[in-house]
C-alpha positions in Angstrom: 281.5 -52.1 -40.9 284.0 -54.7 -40.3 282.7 -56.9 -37.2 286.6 -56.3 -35.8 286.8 -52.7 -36.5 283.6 -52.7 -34.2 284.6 -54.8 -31.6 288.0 -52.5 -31.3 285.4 -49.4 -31.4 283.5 -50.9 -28.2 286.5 -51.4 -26.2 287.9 -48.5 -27.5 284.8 -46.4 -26.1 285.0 -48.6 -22.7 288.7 -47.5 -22.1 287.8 -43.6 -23.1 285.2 -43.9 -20.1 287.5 -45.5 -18.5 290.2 -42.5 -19.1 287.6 -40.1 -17.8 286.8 -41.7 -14.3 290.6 -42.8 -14.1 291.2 -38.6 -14.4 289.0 -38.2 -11.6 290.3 -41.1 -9.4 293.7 -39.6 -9.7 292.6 -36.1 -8.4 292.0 -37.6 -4.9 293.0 -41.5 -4.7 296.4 -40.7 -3.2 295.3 -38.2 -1.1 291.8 -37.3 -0.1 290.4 -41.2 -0.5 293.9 -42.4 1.7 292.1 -40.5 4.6 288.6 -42.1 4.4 287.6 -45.0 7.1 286.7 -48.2 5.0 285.4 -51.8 6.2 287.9 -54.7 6.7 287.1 -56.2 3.2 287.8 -53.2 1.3 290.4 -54.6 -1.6 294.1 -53.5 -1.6 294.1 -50.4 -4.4 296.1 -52.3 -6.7 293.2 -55.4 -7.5 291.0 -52.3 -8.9 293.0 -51.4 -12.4 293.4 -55.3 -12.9 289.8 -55.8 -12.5 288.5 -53.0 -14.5 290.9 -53.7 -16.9 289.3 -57.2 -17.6 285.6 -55.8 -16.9 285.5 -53.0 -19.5 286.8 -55.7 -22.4 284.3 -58.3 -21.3 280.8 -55.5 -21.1 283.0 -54.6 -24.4 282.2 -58.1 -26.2 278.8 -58.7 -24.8 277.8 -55.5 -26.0 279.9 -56.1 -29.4 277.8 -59.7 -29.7 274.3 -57.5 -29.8 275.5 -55.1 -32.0 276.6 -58.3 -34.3 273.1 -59.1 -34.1 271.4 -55.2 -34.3 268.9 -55.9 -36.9 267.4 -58.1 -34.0 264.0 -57.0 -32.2 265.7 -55.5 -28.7 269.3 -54.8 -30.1 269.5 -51.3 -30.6 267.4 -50.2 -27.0 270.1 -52.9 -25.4 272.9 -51.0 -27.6 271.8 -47.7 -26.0 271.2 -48.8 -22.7 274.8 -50.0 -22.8 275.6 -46.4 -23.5 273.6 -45.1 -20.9 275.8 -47.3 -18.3 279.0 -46.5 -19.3 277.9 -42.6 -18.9 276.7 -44.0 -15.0 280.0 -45.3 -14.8 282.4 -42.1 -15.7 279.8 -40.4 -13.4 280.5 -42.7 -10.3 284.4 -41.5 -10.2 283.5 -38.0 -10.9 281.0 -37.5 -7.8 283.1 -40.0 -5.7 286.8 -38.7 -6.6 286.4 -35.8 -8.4 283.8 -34.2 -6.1 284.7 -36.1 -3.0 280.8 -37.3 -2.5 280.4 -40.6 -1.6 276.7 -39.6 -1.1 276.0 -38.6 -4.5 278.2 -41.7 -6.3 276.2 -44.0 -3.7 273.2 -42.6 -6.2 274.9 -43.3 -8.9 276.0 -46.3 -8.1 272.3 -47.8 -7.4 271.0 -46.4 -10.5 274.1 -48.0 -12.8 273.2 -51.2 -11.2 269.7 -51.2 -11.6 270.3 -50.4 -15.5 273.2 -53.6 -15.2 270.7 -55.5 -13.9 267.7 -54.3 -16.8 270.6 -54.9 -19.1 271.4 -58.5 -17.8 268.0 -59.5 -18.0 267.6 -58.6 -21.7 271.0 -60.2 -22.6 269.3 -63.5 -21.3 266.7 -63.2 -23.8 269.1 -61.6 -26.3 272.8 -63.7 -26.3 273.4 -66.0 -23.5 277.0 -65.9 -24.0 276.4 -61.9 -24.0 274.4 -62.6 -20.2 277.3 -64.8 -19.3 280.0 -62.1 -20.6 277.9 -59.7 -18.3 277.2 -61.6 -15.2 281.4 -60.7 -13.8 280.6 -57.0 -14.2 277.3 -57.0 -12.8 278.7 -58.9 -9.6 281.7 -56.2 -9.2 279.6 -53.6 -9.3 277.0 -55.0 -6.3 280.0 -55.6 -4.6 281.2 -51.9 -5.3 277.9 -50.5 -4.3 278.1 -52.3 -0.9 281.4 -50.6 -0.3 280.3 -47.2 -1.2 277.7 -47.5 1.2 280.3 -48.6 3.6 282.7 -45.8 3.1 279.4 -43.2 2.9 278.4 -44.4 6.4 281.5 -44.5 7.6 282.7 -41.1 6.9 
């Protein structure tokens, strides 16, 4: 396969997970979420498509740079792992928009960063730039796990 037909296929796959939790952010962002207490530092709603817009090409081309290397030892388990996170990610809007639970994306949430954190460590063996790529996605989403458990305890 053409290395750019499979870099437009990861970011094409980022952006359908993306389509699915944005479906279930729009069934309660303007209303339901509106009503929720949230800490001081919670971000204005606008930062959160510019942010995710960025984040899903950047895990897009880490994981692209493993898959340009997937005859590697580790590739492939890395490959499917990044799978396995983007499914954690779909899943966080769905239990926190969709079903209104900040309880149940709060366990979500933990369990996607664990796996970004698993994942970061075996980009650092695997592709540097890859880890590098990595590091602004694992940061958002410690930062977005703080402020579901805000939100969950404060509601």
């Amino acid at each position: 396969m053409n290395r750019w037909i499979a870099l437009a296929l990861f970011i094409i796959s980022a952006f359908v997970i993306a389509a699915i939790g944005g479906s279930a952010t729009a069934s309660s962002v303007s209303d339901w979420y509106l009503t929720l207490e949230k800490p001081p530092w919670n971000p204005p709603g606008w930062v959160f498509g510019p942010a995710w817009t960025l984040l899903y090409i950047i895990m897009s081309v880490a994981a692209w740079r493993v898959w340009l290397r997937r005859t590697e030892p580790g590739a492939v388990r890395t490959l499917q792992l990044h799978g396995l996170q983007l499914v954690l990610n779909a899943f966080w809007s769905i239990f926190f928009f969709g079903m209104q639970r900040p309880d149940l994306a709060l366990l979500d949430i933990l369990a996607l960063l664990g796996l970004l954190v698993v994942i970061q460590i075996r980009l650092f063996r695997f592709d540097r730039t890859a880890a590098y790529l990595w590091l602004p996605y694992l940061a958002w989403v410690t930062f977005a796990t703080t402020l579901n458990k805000a939100i969950w305890l404060l509601n």
